[in-house]
Every structure is written in C-alpha cells, then in structure tokens.
N, C-alpha and C positions, 0 to 999 in steps of 0.2 A: 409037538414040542411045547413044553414050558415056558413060558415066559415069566423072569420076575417081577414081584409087585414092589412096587417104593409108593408107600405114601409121606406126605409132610406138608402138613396145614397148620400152623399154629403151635407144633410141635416144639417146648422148649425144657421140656422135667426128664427126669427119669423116669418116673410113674409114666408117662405119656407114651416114650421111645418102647419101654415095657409092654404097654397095653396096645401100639402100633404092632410089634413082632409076633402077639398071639395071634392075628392078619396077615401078614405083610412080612415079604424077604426082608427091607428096608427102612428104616425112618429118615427122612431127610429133614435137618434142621438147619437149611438153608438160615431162616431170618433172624434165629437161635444167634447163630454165628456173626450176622450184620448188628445184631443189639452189643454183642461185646466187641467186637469193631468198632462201634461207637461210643461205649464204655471206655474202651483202654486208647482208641485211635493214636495218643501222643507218651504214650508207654513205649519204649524200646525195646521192653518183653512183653511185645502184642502178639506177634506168632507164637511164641511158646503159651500164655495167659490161654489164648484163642485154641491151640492143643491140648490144654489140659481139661478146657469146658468139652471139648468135644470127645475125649473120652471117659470126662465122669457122668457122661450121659447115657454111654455104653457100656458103662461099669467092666463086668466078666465075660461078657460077650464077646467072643475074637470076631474079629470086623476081617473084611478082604477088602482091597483094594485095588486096582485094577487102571493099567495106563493103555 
C-alpha cells in the first residue's frame, strides 16, 4: 500500500508548492495561511482574502479535498 507524502516547511510561493509536487502528493502551507491571518485578522473578507492566497498558490493544479 501507498501511503501519501505531504511536505510543508516554510512553504509560502508558488515556485516552492511547485518544486514540493515534483516530491510530494502535497504541500501544506499551514504557516503561509497564519501570516495572512495575521495580515487581514480584522478584514471582514478574511475567509475569502485567506481562499484566494490558497489557491494562487495552487494555480492549475486541481486540489482534492477530503472530509
């Protein structure tokens, strides 16, 4: 059995998410996401701001998601 790999260390460019996938099932830009958290925190388009960084970071790439 396969298991996926997710890395995410420092992880906050496209170039990076990019050069993680030639690797890696995943990039996880966990801290990516808490910097603009912190950026917008008193924005009332923080969830949307915070969705839109997280997919210019995945550009073309279709993403899965899983609950």
């Amino acid at each position: 059995m396969r298991l996926p790999v997710a890395v995410g260390f420092g992880i906050s460019t496209v170039a990076q998410v990019r050069q993680v996938w030639r690797f890696a099932d995943a990039a996880v830009i966990g801290s990516a996401i808490v910097s603009e958290i912190e950026r917008f925190g008193n924005s009332p388009g923080l969830v949307k701001r915070v969705g839109e960084f997280a997919r210019s970071l995945v550009g073309s790439k279709q993403t899965h998601f899983t609950s």
